[in-house]
C-alpha positions in Angstrom: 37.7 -8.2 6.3 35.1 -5.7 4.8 34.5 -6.4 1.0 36.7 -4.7 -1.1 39.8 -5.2 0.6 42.7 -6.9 -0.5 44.9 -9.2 1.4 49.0 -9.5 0.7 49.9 -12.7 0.5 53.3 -13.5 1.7 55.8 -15.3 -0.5 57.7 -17.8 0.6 61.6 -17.8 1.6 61.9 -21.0 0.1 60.4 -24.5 -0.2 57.1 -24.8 1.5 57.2 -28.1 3.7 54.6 -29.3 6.0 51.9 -31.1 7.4 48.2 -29.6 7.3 44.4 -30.6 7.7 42.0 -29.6 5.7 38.3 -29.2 6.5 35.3 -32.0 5.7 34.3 -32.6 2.4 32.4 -29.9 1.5 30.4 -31.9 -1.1 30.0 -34.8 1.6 28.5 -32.7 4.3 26.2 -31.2 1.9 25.1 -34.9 0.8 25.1 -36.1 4.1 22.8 -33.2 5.7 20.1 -34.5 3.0 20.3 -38.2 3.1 20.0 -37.8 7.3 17.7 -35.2 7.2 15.3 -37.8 5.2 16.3 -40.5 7.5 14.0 -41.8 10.4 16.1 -41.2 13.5 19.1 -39.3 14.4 22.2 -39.4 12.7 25.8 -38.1 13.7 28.0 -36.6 11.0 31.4 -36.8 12.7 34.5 -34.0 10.9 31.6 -32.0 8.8 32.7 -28.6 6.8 31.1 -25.8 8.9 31.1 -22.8 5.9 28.9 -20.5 4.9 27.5 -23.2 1.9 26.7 -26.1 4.7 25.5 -23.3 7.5 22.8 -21.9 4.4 22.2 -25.5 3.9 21.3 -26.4 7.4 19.2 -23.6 8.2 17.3 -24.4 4.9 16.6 -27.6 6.2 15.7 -26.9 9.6 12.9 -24.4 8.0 11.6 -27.8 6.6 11.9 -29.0 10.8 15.0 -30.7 10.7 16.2 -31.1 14.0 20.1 -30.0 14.2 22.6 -30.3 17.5 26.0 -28.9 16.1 27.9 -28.2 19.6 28.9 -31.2 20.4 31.9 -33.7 18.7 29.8 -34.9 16.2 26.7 -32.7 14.4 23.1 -34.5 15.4 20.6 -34.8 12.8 17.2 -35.4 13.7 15.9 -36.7 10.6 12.0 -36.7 9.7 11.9 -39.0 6.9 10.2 -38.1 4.0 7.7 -36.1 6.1 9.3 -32.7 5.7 7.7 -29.8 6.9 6.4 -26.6 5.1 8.9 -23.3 5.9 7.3 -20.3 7.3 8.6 -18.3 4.2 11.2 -18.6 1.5 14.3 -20.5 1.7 17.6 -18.4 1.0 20.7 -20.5 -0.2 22.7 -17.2 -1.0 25.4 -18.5 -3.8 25.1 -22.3 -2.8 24.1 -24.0 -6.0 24.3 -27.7 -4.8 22.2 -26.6 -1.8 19.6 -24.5 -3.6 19.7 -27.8 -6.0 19.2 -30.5 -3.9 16.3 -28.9 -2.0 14.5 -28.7 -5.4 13.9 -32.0 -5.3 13.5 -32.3 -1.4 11.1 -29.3 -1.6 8.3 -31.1 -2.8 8.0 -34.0 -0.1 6.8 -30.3 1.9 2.8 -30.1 2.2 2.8 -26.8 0.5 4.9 -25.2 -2.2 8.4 -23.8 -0.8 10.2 -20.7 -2.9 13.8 -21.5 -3.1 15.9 -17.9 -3.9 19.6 -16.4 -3.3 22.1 -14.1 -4.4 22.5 -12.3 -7.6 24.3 -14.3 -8.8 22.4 -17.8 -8.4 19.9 -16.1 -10.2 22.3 -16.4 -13.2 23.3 -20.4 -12.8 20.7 -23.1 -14.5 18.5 -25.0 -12.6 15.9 -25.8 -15.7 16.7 -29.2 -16.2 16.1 -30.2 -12.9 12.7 -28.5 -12.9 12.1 -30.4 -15.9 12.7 -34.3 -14.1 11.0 -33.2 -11.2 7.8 -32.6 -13.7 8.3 -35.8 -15.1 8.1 -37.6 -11.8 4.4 -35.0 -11.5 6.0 -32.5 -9.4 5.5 -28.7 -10.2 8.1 -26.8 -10.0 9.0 -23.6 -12.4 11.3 -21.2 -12.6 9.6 -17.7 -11.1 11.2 -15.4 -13.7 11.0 -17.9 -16.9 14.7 -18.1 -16.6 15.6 -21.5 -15.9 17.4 -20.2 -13.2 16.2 -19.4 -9.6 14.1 -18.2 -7.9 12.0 -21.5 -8.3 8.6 -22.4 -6.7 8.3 -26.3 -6.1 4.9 -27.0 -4.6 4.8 -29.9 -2.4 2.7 -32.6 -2.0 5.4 -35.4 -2.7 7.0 -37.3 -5.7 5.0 -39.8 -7.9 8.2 -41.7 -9.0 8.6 -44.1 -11.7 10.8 -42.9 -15.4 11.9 -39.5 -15.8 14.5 -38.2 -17.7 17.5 -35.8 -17.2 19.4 -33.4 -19.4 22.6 -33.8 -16.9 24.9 -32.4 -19.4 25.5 -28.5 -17.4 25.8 -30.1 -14.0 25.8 -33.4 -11.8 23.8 -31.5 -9.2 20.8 -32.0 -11.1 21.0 -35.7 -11.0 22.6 -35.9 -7.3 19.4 -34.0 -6.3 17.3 -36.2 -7.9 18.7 -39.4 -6.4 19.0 -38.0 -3.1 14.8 -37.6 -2.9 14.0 -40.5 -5.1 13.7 -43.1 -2.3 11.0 -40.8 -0.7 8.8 -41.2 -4.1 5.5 -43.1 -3.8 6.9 -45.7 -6.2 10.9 -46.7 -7.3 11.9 -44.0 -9.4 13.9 -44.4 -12.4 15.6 -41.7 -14.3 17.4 -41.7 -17.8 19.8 -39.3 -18.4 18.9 -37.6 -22.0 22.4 -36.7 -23.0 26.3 -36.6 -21.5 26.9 -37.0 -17.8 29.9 -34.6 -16.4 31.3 -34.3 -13.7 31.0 -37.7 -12.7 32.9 -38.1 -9.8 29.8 -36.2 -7.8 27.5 -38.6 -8.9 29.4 -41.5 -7.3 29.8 -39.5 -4.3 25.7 -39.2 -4.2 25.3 -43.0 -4.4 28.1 -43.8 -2.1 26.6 -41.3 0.9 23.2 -42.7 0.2 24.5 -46.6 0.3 26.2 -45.5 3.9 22.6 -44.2 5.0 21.1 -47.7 3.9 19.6 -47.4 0.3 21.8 -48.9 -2.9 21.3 -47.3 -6.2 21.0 -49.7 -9.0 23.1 -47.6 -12.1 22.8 -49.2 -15.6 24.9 -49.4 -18.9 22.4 -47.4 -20.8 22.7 -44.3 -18.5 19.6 -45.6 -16.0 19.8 -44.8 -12.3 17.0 -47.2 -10.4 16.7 -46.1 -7.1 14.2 -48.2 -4.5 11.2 -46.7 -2.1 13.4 -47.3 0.6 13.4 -44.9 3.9 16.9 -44.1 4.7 18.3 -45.2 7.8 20.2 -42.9 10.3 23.7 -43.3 10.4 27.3 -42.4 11.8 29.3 -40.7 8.8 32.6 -39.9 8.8 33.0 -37.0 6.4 36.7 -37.3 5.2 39.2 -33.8 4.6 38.1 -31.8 1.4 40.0 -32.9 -1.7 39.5 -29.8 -3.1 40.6 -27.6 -0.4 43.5 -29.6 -0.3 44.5 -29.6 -4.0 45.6 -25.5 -2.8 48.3 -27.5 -0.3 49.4 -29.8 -2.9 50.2 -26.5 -5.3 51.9 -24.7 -2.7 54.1 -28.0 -2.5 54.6 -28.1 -6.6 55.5 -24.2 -7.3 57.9 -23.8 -4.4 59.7 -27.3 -4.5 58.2 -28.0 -1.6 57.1 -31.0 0.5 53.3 -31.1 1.6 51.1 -33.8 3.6 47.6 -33.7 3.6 46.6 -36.1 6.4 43.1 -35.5 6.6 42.5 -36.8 2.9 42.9 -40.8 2.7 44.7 -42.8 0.2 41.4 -44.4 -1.1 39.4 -40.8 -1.4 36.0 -41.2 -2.3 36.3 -37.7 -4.0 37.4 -37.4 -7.5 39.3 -34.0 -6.8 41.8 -36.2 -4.9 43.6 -37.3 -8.3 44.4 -33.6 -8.7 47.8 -34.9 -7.2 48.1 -37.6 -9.8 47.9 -34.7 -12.1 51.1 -33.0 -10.4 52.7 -36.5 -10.8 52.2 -36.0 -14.6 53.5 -32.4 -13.9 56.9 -33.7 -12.0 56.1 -34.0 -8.3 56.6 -36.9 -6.1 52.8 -38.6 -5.2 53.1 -40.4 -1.5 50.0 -42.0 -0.8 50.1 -43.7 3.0 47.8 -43.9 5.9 49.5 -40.6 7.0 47.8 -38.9 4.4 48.3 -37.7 0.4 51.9 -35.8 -0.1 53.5 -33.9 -2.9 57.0 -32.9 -3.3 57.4 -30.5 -6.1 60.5 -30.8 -8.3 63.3 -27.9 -8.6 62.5 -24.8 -10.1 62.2 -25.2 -13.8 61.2 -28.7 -13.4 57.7 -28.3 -13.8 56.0 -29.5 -17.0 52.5 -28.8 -18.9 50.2 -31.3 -19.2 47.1 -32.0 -21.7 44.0 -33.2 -19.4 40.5 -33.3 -20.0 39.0 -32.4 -16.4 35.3 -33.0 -16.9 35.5 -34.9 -13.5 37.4 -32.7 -11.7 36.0 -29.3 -12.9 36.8 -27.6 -9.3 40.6 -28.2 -9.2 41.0 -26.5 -12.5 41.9 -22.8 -11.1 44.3 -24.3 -8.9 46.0 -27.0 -11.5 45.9 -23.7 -14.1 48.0 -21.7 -11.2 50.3 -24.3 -11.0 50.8 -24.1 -15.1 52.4 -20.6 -14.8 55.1 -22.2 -13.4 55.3 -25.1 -15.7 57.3 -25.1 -19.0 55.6 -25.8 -21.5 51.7 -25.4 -22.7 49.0 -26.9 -20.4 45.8 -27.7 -22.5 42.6 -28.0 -20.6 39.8 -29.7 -22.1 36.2 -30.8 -20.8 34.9 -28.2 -18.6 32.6 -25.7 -19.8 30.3 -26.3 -17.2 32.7 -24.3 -15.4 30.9 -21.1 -17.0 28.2 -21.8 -14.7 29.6 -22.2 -11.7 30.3 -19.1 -8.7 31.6 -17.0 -11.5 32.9 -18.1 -15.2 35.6 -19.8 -13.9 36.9 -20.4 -17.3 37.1 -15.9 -18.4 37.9 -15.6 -14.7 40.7 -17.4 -14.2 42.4 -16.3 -17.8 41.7 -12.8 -17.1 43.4 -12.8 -13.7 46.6 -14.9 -15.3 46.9 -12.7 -17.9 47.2 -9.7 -15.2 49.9 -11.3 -13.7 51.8 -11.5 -17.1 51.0 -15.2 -18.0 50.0 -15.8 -21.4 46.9 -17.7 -21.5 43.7 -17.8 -23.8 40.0 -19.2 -23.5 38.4 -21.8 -25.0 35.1 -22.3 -25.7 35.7 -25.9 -23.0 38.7 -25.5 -21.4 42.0 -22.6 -21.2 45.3 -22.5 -22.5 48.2 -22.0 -19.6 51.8 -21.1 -21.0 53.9 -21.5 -18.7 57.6 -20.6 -17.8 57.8 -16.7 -17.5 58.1 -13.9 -15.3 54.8 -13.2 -13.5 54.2 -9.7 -11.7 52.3 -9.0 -8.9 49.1 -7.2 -9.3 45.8 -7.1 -7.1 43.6 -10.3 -7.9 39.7 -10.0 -8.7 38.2 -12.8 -6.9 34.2 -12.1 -8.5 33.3 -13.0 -4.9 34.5 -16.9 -5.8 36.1 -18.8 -3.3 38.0 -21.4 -5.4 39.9 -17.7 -7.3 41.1 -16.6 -3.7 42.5 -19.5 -2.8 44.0 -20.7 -6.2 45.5 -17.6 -6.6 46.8 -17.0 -3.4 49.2 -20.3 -4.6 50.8 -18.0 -7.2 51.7 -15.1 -4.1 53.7 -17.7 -2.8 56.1 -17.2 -5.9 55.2 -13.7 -6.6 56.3 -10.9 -3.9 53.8 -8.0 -3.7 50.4 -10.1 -4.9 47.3 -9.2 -3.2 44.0 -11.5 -3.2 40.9 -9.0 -3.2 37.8 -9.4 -1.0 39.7 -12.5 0.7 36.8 -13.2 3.0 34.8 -15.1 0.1 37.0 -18.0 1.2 34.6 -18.4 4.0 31.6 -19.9 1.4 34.4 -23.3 1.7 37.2 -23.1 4.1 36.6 -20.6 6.8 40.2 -20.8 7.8 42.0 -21.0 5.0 43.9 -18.1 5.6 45.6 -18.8 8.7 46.1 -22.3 7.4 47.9 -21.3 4.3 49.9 -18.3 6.1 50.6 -21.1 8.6 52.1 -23.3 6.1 54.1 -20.6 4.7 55.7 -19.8 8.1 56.7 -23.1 8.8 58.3 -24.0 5.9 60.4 -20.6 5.2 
């Protein structure tokens, strides 16, 4: 659909009830792609997102002569180790900040220096920090415009290793990318974070993909992550359904008084956004956790509740739990996430402006939003800001709202392709 349109969601006739499947983990493909493209062999990555983010990701990494096989059941990796190759010219991760991230710090195991750019936008989002550890460990890498921000310029040669240390306290990414090189350095590497750590969740997910490619990170009381000189070993990797694709499901379930099973996302998640459903337990659904999957039932109409939740470590469900507040009684208070600011648009002024155009009364804070809940919403055309976590948050609320339209819908395609005829899907089956 050409940018600029709008797409009319359908509301549903009634309770939304089904079973759906939700793409990889986008955040565990992306991790993945790194830790086997630095691994000595070939690995398979078997139920891995293919979206625009993990497409700009791969091609990045095959201009560094990663060897790629994607047709088959499982995507190859043809890993080099930590003998990357220099690109012919720049590498574009369009909007993709953990990809544009990560390769940062995989950038300078190249022989020459590699110029990381992308859209607009990225150009916007902080990557500073990052440049700062990677000095520490005698990488150079700057910032091109004296931004802090992209484009940046690593030049290669490899990392030194040893202590560095991280200001980790506007994004995760910075120390994910940091840990996902460090076993390429010519030394252990160490590195201290400087301040808060948030989003944690991500950081778990880093260490846990890197222990299932062979190398254990050693994490400290007083904030140290030890990581050894250690090649990575290829690997089969089973990248389980996308929490945070699913959390969209679970809503649909909670505003209609529905009943939803993801079956794709296991009981034991290694993804923090999976306890978004805990939070619509505290919000008066029914939480079934089973080897068929994660459910929610939502409650009657008028039966949904505001909460108070600090969601530091789940920053990326928070446009789809404040969509669900509409319909809550009561005053949902979030706390914890102005990081969000910096992500594919403010998500914090974003999402606050498009409630309030529905009629919801709702306010910013400087770390969180204000949802009150429990009036009459009207429809209205929804700015996305070209972010795919707005489309498909809001397209929960045209489920309850007749006449809603979701503009430039396509962006949904930087995380779930298919969303679309997925949710539409849904909708169909359970009216």
């Amino acid at each position: 659909m050409a940018a600029g349109a709008s797409r009319r969601v359908s509301a549903a006739a009634g309770p939304v009830r089904g079973v759906v499947r939700v793409p990889g983990s986008k955040s565990l493909t992306q991790r993945a792609l790194v830790a086997a493209a630095l691994a000595e062999g070939t690995s398979r990555l078997f139920g891995p997102l293919d979206s625009e983010d993990t497409r700009l990701l791969r091609e990045a990494l095959g201009a560094l002569g990663v060897g790629f096989d994607t047709g088959t059941e499982a995507w190859r990796v043809r890993g080099r180790g930590c003998r990357v190759a220099a690109p012919a010219g720049e590498l574009y991760l369009g909007n993709n900040g953990t990809g544009i991230r990560f390769l940062a710090s995989v950038a300078a195991l190249a022989p020459a220096a590699v110029r990381l750019t992308g859209t607009p936008r990225m150009a916007q989002r902080p990557i500073g920090p990052l440049l700062e550890a990677l000095r520490g460990w005698g990488v150079r890498a700057e910032s091109l415009h004296g931004t802090g921000c992209p484009p940046v310029e690593v030049h290669g040669g490899g990392i030194e290793g040893g202590e560095t240390r991280l200001d980790a306290s506007k994004s995760s990414q910075f120390l994910s990318s940091l840990l996902l090189a460090a076993p390429c350095a010519r030394r252990p590497a160490e590195i201290v974070l400087s301040g808060p750590l948030v989003s944690r969740p991500y950081v778990d997910l880093t260490t846990a993909v890197m222990a299932a490619f062979g190398v254990r990170v050693e994490v400290s009381e007083d904030r140290r992550f030890r990581v050894p000189r250690r090649a990575y070993r290829p690997a089969d990797y089973a990248v389980e359904g996308d929490a945070s694709s699913a959390s969209y499901f679970w809503a649909a379930a909670a505003v209609t008084g529905g009943r939803v099973t993801v079956a794709n996302v296991p009981a034991e998640a290694l993804q923090g956004d999976a306890a978004f459903a805990d939070l619509l337990g505290r919000m008066g659904c029914r939480v079934e956790k089973s080897a068929e999957g994660v459910t929610v039932e939502g409650p009657p109409e008028g039966e949904l509740r505001g909460i108070e939740v600090d969601m530091g470590r789940w920053p990326d469900v928070v446009p789809t739990l404040a969509v669900v507040a509409a319909f809550a009684r009561g005053e949902t208070v979030v706390t914890g996430v102005a990081h969000l600011r910096i992500k594919e648009s403010d998500r914090i002024r974003s999402v606050v402006t498009e409630l309030v155009r529905l009629g919801v009364s709702a306010e910013e804070r400087p770390d969180g939003l204000v949802v009150r809940g429990g009036g009459r919403l009207r429809p209205a055309e929804v700015a996305t800001y070209d972010d795919h976590r707005m489309a498909m948050s809001f397209a929960v609320a045209g489920l309850r709202v007749p006449g809603l339209r979701i503009r430039d819908p396509g962006c949904v395609a930087k995380s779930f392709p298919g969303f679309w005829e997925v949710f539409e899907g849904l909708v169909g089956a359970g009216a």
